[in-house]
Backbone and ligand atoms as CSV (ligand in chain L), in Angstrom:
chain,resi,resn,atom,element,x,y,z
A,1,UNK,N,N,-38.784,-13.965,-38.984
A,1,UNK,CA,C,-39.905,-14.796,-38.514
A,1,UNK,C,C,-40.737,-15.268,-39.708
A,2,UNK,N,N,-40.957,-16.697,-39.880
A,2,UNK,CA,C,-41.946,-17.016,-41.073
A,2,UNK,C,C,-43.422,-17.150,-40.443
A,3,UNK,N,N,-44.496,-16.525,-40.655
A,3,UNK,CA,C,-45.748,-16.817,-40.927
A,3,UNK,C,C,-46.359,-17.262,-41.872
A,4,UNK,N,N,-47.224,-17.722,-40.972
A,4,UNK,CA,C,-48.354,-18.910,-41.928
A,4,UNK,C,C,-49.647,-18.254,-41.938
A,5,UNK,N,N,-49.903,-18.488,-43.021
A,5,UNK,CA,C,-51.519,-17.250,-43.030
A,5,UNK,C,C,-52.186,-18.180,-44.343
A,6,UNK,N,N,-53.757,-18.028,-44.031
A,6,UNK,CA,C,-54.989,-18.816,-44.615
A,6,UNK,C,C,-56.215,-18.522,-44.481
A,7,UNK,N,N,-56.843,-18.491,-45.419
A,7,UNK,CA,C,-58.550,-17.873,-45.154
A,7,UNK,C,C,-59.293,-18.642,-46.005
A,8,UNK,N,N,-60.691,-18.688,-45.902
A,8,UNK,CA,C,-61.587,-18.725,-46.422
A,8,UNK,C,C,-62.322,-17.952,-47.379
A,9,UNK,N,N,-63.216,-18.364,-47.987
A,9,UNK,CA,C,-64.126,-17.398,-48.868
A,9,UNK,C,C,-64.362,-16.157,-48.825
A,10,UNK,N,N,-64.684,-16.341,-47.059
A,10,UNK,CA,C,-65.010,-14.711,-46.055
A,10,UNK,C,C,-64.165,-14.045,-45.821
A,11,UNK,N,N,-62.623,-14.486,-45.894
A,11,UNK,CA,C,-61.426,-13.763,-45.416
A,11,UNK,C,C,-60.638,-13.364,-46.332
A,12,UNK,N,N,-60.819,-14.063,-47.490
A,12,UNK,CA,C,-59.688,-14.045,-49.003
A,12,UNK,C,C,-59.386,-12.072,-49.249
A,13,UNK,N,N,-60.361,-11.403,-49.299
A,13,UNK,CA,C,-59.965,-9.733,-48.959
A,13,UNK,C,C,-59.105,-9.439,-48.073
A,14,UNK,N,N,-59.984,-9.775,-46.782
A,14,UNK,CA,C,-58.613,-9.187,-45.903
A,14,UNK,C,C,-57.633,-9.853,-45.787
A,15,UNK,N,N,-57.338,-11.161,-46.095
A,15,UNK,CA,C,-56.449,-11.822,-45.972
A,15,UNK,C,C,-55.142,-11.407,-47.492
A,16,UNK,N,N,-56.006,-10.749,-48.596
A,16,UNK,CA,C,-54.683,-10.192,-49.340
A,16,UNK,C,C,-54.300,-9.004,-48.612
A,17,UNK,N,N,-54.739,-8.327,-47.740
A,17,UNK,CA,C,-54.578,-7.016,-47.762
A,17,UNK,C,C,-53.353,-7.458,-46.286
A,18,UNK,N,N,-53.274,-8.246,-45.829
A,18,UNK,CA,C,-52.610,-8.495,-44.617
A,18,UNK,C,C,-51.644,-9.105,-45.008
A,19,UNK,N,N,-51.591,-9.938,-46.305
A,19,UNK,CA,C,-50.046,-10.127,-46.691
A,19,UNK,C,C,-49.285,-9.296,-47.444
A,20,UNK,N,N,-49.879,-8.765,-48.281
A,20,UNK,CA,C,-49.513,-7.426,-48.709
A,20,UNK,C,C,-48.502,-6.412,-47.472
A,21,UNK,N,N,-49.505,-5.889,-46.655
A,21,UNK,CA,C,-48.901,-5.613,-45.000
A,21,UNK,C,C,-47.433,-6.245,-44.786
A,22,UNK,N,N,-47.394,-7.756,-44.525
A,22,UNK,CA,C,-46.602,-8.473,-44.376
A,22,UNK,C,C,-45.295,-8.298,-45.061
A,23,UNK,N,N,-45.450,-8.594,-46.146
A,23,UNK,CA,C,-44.449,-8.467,-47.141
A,23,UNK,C,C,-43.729,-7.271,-47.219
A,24,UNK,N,N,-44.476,-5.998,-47.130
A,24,UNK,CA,C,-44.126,-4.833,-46.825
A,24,UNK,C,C,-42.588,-4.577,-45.394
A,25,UNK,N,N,-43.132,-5.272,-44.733
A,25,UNK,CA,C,-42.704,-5.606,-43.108
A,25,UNK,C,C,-41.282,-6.607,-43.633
A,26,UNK,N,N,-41.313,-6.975,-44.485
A,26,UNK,CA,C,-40.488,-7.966,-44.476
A,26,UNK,C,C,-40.471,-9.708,-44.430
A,27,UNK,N,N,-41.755,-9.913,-43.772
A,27,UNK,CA,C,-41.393,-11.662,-43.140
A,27,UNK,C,C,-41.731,-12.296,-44.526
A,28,UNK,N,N,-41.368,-13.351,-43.967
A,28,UNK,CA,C,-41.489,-14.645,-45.191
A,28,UNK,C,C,-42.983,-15.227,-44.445
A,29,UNK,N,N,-43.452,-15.609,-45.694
A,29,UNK,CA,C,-45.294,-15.509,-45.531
A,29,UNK,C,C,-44.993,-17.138,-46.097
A,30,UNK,N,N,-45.962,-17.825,-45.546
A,30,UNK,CA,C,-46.162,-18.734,-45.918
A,30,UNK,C,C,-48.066,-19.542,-46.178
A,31,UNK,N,N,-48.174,-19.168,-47.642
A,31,UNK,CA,C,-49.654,-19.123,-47.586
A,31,UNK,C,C,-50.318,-20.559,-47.939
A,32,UNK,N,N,-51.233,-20.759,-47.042
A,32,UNK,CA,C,-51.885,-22.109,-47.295
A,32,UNK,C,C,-53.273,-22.186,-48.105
A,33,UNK,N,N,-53.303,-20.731,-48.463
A,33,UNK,CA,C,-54.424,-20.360,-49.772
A,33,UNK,C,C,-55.101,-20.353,-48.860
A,34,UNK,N,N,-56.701,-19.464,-49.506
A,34,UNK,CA,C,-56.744,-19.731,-51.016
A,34,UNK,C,C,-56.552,-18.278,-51.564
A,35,UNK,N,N,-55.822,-18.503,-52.645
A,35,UNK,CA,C,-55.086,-16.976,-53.144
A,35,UNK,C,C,-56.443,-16.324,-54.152
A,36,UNK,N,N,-57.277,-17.127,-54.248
A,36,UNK,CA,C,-58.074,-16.207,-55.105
A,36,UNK,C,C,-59.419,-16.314,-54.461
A,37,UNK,N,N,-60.565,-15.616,-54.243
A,37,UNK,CA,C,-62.083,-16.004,-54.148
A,37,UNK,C,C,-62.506,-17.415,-54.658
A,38,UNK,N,N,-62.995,-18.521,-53.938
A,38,UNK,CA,C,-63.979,-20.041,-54.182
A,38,UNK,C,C,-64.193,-20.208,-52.768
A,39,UNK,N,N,-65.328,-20.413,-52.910
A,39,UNK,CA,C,-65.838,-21.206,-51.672
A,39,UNK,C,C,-65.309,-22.319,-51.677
A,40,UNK,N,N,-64.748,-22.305,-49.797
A,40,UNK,CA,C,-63.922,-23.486,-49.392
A,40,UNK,C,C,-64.344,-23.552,-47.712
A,41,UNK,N,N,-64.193,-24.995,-47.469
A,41,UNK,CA,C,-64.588,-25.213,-45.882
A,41,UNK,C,C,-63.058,-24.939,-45.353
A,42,UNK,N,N,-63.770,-24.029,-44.287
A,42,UNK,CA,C,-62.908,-23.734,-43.481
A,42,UNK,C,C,-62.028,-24.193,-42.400
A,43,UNK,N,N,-62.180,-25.453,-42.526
A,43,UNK,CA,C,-61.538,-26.507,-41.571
A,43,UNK,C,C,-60.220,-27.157,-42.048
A,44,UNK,N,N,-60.006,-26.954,-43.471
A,44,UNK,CA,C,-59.324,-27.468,-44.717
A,44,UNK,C,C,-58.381,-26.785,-44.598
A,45,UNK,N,N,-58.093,-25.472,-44.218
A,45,UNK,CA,C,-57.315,-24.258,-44.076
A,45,UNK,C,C,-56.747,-24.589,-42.892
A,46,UNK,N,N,-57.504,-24.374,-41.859
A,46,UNK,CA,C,-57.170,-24.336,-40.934
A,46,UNK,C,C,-56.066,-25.320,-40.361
A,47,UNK,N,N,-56.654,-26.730,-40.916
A,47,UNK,CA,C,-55.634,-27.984,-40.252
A,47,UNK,C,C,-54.423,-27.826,-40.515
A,48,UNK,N,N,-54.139,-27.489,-41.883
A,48,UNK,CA,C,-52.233,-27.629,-42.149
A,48,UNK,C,C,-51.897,-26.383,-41.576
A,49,UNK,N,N,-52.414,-24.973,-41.943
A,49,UNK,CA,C,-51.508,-24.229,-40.818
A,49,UNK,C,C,-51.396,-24.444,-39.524
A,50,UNK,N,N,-51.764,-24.990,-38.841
A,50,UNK,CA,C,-52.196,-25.244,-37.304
A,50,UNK,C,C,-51.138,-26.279,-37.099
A,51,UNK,N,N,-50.763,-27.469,-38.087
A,51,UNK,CA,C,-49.736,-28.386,-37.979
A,51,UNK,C,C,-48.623,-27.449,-37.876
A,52,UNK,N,N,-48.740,-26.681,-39.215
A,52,UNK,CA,C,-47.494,-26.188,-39.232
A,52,UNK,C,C,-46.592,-25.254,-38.045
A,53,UNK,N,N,-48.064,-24.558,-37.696
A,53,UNK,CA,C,-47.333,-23.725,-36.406
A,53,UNK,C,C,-47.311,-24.543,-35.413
A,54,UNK,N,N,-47.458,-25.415,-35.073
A,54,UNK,CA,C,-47.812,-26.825,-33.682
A,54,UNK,C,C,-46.211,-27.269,-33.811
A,55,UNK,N,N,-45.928,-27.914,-35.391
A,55,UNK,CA,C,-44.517,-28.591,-35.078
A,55,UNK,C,C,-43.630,-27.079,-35.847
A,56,UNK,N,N,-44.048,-26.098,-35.252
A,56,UNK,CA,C,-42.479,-24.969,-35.663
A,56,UNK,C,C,-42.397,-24.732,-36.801
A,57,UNK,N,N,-42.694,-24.937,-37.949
A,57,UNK,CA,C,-42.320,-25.230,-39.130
A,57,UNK,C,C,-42.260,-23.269,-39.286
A,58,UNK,N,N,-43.193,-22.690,-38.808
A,58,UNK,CA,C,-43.857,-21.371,-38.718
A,58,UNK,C,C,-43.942,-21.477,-37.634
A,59,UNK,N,N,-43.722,-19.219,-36.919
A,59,UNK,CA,C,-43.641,-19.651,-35.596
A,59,UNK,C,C,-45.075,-18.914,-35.023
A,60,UNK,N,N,-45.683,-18.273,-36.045
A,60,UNK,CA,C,-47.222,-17.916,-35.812
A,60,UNK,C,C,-48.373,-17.754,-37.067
A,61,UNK,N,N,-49.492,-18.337,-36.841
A,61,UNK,CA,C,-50.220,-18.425,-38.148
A,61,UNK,C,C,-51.210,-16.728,-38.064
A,62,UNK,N,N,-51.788,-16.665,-38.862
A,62,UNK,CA,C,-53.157,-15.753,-38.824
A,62,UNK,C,C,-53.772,-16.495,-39.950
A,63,UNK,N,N,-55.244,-16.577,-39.329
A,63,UNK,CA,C,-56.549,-17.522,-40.226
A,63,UNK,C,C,-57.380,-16.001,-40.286
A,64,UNK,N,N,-58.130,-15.980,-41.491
A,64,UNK,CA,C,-59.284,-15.464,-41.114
A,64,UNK,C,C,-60.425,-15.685,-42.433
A,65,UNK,N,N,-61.694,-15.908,-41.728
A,65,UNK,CA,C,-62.743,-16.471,-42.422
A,65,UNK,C,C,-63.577,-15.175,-41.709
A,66,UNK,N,N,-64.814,-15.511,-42.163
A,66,UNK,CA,C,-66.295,-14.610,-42.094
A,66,UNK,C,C,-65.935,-13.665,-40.694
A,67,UNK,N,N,-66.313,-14.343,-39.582
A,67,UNK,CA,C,-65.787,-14.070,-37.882
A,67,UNK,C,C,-64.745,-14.397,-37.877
A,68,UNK,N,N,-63.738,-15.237,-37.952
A,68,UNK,CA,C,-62.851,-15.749,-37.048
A,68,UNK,C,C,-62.994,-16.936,-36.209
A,69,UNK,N,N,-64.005,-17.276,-36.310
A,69,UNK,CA,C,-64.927,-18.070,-35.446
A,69,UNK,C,C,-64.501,-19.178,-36.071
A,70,UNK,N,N,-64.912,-19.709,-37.010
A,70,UNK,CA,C,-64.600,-21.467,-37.081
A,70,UNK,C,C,-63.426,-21.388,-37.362
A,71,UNK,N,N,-62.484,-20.456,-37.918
A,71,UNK,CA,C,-61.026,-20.771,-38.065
A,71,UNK,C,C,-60.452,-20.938,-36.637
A,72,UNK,N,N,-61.036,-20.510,-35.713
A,72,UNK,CA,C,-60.279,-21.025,-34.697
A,72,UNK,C,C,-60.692,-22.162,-33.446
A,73,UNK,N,N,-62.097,-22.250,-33.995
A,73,UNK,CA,C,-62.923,-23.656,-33.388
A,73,UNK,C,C,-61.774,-24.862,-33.871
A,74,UNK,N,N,-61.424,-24.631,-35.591
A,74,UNK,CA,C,-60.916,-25.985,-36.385
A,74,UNK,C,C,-58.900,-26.113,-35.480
A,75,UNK,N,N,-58.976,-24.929,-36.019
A,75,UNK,CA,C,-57.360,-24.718,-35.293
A,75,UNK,C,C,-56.963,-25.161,-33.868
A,76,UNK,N,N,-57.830,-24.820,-33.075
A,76,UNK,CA,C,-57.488,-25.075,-31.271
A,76,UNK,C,C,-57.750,-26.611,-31.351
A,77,UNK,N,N,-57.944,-27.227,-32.171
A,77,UNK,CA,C,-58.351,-28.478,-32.053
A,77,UNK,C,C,-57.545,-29.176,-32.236
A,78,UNK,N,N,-55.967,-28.704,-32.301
A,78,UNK,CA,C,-54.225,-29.341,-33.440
A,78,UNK,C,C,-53.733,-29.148,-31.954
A,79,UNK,N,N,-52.997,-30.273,-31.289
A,79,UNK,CA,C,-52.348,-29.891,-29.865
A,79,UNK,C,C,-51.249,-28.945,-29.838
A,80,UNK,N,N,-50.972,-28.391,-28.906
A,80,UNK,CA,C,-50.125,-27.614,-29.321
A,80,UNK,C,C,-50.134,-26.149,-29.508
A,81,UNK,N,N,-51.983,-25.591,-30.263
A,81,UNK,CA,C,-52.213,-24.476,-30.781
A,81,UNK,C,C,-52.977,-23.963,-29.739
A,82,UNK,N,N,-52.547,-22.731,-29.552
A,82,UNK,CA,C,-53.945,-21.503,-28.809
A,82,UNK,C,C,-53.993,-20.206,-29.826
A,83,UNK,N,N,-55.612,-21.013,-30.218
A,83,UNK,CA,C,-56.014,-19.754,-31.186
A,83,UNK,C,C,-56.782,-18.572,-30.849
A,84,UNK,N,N,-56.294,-17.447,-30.589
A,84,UNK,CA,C,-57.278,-16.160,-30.222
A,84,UNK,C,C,-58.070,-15.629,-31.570
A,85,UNK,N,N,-59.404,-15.531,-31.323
A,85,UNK,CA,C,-60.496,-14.727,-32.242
A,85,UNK,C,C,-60.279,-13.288,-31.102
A,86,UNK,N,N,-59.291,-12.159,-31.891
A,86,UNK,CA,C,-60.065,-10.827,-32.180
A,86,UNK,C,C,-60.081,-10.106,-32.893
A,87,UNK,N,N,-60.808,-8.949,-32.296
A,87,UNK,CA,C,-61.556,-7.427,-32.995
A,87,UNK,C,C,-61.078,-6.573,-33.000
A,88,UNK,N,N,-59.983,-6.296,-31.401
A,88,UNK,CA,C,-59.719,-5.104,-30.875
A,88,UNK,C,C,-57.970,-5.290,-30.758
A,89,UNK,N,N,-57.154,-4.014,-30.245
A,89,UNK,CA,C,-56.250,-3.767,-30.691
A,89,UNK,C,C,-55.748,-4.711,-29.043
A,90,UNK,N,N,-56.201,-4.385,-28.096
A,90,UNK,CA,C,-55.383,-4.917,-26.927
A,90,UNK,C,C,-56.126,-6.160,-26.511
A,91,UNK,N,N,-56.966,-7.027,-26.985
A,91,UNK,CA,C,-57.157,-8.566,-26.951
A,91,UNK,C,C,-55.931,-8.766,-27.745
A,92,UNK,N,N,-55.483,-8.054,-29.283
A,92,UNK,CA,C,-54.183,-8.795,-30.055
A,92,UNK,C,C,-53.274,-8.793,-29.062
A,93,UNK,N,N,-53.231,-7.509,-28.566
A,93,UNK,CA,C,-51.644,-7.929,-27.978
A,93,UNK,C,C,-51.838,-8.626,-26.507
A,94,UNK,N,N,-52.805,-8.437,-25.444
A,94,UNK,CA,C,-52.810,-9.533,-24.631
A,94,UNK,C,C,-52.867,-10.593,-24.687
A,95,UNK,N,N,-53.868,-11.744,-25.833
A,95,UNK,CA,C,-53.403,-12.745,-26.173
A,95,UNK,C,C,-52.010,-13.328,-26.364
A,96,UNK,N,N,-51.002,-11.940,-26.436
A,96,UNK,CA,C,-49.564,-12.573,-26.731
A,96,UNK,C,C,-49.131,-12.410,-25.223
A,97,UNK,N,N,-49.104,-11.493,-25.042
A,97,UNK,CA,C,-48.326,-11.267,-23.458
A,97,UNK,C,C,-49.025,-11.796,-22.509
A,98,UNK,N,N,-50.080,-12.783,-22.212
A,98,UNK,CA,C,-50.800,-13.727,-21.292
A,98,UNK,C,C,-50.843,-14.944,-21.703
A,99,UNK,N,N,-51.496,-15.276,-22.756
A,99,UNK,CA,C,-52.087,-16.346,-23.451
A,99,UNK,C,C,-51.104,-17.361,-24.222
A,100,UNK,N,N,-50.009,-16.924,-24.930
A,100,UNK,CA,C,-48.849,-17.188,-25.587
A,100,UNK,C,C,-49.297,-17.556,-26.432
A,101,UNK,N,N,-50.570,-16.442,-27.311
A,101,UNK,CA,C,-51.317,-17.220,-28.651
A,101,UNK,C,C,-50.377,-17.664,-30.075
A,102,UNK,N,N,-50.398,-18.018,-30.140
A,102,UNK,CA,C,-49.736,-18.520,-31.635
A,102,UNK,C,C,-50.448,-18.617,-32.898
A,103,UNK,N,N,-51.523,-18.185,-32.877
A,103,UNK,CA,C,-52.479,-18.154,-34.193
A,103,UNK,C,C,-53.515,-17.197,-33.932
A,104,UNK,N,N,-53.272,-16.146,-34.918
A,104,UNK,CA,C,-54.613,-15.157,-34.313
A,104,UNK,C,C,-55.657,-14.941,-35.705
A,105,UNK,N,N,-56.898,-15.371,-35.054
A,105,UNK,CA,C,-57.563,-15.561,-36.035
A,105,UNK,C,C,-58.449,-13.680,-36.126
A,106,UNK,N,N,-59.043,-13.746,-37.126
A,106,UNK,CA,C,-59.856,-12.769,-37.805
A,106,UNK,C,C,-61.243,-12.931,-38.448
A,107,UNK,N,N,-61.828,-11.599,-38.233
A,107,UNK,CA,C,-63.049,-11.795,-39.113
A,107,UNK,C,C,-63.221,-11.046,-40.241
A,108,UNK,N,N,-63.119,-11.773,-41.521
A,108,UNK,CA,C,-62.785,-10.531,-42.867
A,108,UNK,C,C,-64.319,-9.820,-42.902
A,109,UNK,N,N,-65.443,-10.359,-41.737
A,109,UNK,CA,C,-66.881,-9.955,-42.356
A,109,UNK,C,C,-66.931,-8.289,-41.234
A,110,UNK,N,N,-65.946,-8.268,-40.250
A,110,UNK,CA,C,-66.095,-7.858,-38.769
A,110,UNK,C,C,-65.368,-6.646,-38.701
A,111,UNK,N,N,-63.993,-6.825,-39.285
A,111,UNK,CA,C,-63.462,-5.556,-39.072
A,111,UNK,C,C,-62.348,-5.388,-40.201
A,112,UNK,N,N,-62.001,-3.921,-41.156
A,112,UNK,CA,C,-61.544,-3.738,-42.063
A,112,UNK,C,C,-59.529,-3.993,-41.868
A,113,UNK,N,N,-58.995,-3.754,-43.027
A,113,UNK,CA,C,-57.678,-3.746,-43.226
A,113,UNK,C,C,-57.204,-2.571,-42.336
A,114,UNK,N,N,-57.322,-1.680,-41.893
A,114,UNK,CA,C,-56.776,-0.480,-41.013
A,114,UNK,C,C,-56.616,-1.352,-39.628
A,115,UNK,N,N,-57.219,-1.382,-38.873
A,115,UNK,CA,C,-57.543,-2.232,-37.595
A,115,UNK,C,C,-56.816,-3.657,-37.812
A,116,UNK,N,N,-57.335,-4.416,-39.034
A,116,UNK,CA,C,-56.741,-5.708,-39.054
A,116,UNK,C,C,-55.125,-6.038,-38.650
A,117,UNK,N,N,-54.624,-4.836,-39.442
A,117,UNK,CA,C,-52.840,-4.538,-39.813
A,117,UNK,C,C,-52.274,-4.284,-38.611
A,118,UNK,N,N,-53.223,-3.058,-37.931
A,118,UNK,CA,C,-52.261,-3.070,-36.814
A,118,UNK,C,C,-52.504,-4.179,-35.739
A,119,UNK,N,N,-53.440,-4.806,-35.744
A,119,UNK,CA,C,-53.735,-5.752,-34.875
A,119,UNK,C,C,-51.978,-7.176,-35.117
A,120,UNK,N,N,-52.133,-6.981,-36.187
A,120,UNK,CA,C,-51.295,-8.380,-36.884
A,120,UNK,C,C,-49.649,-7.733,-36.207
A,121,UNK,N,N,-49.855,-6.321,-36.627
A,121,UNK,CA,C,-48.497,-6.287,-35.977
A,121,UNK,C,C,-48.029,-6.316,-34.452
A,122,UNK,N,N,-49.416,-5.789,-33.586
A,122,UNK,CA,C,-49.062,-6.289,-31.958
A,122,UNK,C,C,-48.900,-7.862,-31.759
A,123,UNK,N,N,-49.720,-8.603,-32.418
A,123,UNK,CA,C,-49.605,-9.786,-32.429
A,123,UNK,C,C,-48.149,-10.646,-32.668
A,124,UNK,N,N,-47.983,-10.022,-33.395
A,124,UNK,CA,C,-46.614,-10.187,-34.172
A,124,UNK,C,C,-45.385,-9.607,-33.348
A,125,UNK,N,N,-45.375,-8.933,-33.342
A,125,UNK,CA,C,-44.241,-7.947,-32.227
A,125,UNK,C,C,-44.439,-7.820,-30.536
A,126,UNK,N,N,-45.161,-8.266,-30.288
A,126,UNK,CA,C,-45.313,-8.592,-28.864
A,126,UNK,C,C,-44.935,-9.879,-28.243
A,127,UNK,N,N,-43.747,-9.923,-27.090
A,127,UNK,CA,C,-43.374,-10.910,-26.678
A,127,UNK,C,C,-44.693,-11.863,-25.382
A,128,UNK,N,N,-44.570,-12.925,-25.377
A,128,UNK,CA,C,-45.157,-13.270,-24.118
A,128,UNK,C,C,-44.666,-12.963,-22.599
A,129,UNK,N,N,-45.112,-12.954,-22.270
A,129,UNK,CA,C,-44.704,-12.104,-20.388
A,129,UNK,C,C,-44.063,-13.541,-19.947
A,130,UNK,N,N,-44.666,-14.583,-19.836
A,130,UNK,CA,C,-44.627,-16.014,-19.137
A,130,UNK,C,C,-44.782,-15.442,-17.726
A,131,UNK,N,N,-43.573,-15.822,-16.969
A,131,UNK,CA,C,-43.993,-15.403,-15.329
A,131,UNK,C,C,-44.975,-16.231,-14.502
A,132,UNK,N,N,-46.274,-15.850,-14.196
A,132,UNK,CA,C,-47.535,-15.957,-13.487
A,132,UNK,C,C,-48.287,-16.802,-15.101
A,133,UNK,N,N,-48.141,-16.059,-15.881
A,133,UNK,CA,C,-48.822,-16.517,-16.788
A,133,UNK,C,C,-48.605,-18.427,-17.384
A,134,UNK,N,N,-47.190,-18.474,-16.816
A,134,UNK,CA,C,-47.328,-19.854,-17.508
A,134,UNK,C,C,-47.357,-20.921,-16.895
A,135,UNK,N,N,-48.132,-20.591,-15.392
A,135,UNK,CA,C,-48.758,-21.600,-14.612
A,135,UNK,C,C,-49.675,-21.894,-15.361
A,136,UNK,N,N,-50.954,-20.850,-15.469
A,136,UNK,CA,C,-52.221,-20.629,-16.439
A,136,UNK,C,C,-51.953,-21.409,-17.977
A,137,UNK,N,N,-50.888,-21.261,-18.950
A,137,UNK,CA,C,-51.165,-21.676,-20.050
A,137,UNK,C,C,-50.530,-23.121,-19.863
A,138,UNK,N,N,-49.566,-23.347,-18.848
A,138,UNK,CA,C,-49.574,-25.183,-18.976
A,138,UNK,C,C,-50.402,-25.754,-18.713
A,139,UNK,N,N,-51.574,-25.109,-17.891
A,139,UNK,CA,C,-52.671,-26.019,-17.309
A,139,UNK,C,C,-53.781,-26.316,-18.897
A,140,UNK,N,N,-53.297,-25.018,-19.936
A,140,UNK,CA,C,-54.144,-25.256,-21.010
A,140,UNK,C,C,-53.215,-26.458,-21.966
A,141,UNK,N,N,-51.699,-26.990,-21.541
A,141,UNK,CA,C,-51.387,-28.059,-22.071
A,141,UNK,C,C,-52.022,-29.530,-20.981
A,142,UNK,N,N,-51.847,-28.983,-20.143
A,142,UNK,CA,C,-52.536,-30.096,-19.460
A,142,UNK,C,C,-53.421,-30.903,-19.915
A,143,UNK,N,N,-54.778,-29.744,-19.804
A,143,UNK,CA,C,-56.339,-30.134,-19.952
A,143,UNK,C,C,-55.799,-31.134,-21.598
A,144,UNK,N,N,-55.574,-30.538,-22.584
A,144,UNK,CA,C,-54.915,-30.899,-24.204
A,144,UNK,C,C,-54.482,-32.295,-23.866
A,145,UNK,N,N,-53.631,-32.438,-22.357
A,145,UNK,CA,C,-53.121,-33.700,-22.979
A,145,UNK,C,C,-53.350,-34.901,-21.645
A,146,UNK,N,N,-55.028,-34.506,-21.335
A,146,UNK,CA,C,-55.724,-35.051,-20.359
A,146,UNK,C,C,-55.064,-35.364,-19.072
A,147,UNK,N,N,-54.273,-34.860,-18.452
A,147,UNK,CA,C,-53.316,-34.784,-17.294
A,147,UNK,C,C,-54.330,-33.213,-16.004
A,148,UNK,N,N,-55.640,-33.126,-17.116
A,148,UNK,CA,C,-56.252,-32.498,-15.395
A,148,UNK,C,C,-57.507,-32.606,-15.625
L,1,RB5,C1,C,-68.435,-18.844,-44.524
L,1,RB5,O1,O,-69.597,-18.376,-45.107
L,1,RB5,C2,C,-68.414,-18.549,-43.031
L,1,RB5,O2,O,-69.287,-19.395,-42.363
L,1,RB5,C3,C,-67.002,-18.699,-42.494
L,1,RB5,O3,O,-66.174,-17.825,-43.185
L,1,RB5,C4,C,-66.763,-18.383,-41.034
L,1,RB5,O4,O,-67.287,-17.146,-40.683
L,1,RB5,C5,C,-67.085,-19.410,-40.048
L,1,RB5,O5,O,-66.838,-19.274,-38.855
């Protein structure tokens, strides 16, 4: 599986410490920077991974800035993408098995590398259910592509 992973100013820590993780694991990482500490708008990040996971290129991103919060305001905004902001260990993995998130964002200000890692890996290793659920997430292609 290739991932796409990107942060901000606020995330550049945890965001080494989660590819690090990664790499460990095996996948092919695909980073859209920024590999070192500079303040950078977070919308800048966000857009090309969000393409990238939208047309496949990658088949799931992780953003994370300060909250999580504008990386995934900028991201849900690429058709195609459902970005989950969390904290906790079973929002990661329900976002996958309900939601069919494809980009899970983070907060490098919110919660440390212990929590982060395993979060990345339910995210990561958890299939979507579909079923019941993908009445619910076409209606979120719907609304996307003004058909409700
Ligand atoms: C940057 O200071 C901060 O605003 C950003 O990382 C993020 O938290 C925005 O949602």
């Amino acid at each position: 599986m290739k991932i796409a992973i990107g942060c901000d100013h606020g995330g550049i820590e945890l965001k080494l410490e989660i590819v690090k993780h990664l790499e460990e694991r095996g996948f092919e990482i695909v980073d859209f920077g920024i590999k070192e500490y500079k303040s950078v708008n977070y919308p800048e990040i966000a857009l090309p991974l969000a393409k990238a996971v939208a047309n496949k290129e990658c088949e799931r991103g992780i953003l994370v800035c300060g909250t999580g919060i504008g990386m995934s305001m900028a991201a849900n905004k690429v058709k195609g993408i459902r970005a989950a902001v969390c904290s906790d260990h079973f929002s990661a993995k329900y976002t996958r098995l309900h939601n069919d998130a494809n980009i899970l964002c983070l907060g490098g200000r919110v919660i440390g590398p212990g929590v982060a890692n395993e979060m990345v890996d339910l995210f990561i290793d958890t299939e979507y259910e579909g079923g019941r659920h993908a009445t619910r997430v076409q209606m979120i292609t719907d609304i996307e592509n003004g058909n409700m």
